[in-house]
KESE-490545 format. One line per 5 residues: number of its first residue (from 0); their letters; for each residue x, y, z of N, C-alpha, C. Coordinates in steps of 0.2 Angstrom, whole numbers, plus 5000, padded with zeros to 4 digits. Layout:
NUM	a	X:Y:Z:X:Y:Z:X:Y:Z; ...
% end
This chain:
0	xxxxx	5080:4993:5104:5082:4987:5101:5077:4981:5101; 5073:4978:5097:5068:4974:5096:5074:4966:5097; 5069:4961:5101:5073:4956:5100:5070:4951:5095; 5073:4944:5095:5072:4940:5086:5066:4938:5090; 5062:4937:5096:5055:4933:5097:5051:4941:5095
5	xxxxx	5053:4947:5096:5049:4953:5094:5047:4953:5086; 5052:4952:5083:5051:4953:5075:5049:4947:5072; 5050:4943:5076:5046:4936:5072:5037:4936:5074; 5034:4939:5078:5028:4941:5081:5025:4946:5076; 5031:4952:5076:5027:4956:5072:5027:4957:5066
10	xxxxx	5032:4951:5062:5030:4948:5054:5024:4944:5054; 5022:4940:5058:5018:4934:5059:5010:4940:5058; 5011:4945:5065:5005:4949:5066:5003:4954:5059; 5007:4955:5056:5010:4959:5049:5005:4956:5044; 5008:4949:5042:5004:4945:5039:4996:4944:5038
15	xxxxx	4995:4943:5045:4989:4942:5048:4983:4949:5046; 4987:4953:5047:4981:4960:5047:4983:4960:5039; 4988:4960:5036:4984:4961:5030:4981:4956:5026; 4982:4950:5028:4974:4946:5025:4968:4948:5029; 4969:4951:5035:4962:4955:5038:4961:4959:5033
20	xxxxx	4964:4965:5033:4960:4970:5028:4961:4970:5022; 4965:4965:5020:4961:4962:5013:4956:4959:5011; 4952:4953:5015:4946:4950:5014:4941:4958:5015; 4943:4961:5021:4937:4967:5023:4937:4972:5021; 4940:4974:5016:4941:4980:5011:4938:4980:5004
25	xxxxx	4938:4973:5004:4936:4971:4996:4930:4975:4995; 4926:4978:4997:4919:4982:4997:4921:4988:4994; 4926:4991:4997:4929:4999:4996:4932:4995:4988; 4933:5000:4985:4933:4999:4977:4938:5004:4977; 4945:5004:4974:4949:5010:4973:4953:5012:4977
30	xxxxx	4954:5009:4983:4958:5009:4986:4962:5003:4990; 4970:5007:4992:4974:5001:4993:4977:5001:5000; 4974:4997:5005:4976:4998:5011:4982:4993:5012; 4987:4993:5014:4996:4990:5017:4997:4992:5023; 4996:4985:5028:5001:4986:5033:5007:4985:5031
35	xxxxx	5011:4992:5035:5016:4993:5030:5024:4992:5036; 5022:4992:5043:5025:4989:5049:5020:4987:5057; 5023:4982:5061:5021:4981:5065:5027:4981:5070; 5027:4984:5079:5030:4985:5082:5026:4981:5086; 5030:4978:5088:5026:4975:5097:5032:4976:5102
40	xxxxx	5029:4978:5109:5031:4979:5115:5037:4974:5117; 5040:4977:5121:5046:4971:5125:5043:4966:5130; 5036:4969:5134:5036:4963:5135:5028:4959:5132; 5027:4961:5125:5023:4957:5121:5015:4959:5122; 5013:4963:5124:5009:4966:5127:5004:4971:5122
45	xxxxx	5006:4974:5119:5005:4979:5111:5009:4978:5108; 5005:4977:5101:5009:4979:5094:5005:4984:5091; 5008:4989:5088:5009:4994:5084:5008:4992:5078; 5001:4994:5075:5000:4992:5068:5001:5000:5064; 5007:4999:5059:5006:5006:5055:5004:5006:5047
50	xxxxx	5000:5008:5045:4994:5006:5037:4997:5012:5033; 4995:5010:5027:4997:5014:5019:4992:5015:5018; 4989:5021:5017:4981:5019:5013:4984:5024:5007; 4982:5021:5001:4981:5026:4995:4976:5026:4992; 4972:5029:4988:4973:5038:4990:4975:5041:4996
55	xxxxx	4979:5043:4998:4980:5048:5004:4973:5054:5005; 4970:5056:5000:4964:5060:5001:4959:5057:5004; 4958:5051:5003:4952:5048:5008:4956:5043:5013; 4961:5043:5014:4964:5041:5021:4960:5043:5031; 4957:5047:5028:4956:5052:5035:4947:5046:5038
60	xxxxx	4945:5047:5029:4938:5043:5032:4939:5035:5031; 4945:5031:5028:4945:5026:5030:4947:5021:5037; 4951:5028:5039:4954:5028:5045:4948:5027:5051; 4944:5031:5050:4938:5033:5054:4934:5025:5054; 4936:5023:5049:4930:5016:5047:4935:5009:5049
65	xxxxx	4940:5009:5050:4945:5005:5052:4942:5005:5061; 4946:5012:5063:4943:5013:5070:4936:5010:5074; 4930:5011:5070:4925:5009:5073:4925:5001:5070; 4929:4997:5068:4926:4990:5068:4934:4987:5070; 4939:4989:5073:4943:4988:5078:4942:4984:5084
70	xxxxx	4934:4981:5086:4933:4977:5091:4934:4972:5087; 4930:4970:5080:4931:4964:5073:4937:4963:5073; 4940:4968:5071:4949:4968:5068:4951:4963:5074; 4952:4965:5079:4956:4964:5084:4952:4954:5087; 4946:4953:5088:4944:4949:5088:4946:4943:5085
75	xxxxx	4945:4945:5078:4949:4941:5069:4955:4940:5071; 4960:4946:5071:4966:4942:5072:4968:4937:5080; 4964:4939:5085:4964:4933:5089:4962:4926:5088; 4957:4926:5085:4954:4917:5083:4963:4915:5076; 4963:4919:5072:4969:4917:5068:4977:4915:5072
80	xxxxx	4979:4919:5077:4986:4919:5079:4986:4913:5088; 4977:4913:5088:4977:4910:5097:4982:4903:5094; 4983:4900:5091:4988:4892:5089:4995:4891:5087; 4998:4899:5085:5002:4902:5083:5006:4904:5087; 5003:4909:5094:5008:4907:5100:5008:4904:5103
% end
């Protein structure tokens, strides 16, 4: 059971990452990345980002390119949410 300061974090974080991989996707051509849910922890600690990539055939290698610029992602959405919490 998520409480209302959980779900209000992980709309906000939700938000957030998909203007991240929307401005850093724009290169990839043909494909449509959605975050499609965000889960954060009870005591706020992790959130759970879960993505839609379509095509699903090349999911496996966007996946892979996602992973390795994870240190960016995660960076990005800190300078945008550090005034927010």
């Amino acid at each position: 059971m998520e409480t209302t300061r959980q779900n209000k974090i992980g709309r906000m974080l939700q938000k957030e990452m998909g203007e991240i991989m929307l401005l850093h996707a724009r290169d990839i051509h043909g494909i449509l990345i959605t975050v499609s849910n965000v889960r954060v922890t009870a005591d706020l600690g992790i959130a759970y980002v879960y993505l839609s990539i379509f095509p699903s055939e090349k999911a496996k290698e966007i996946l892979v390119g996602i992973e390795e610029k994870s240190k960016f992602i995660r960076f990005e959405l800190g300078k945008r949410i550090r005034h927010q919490l």
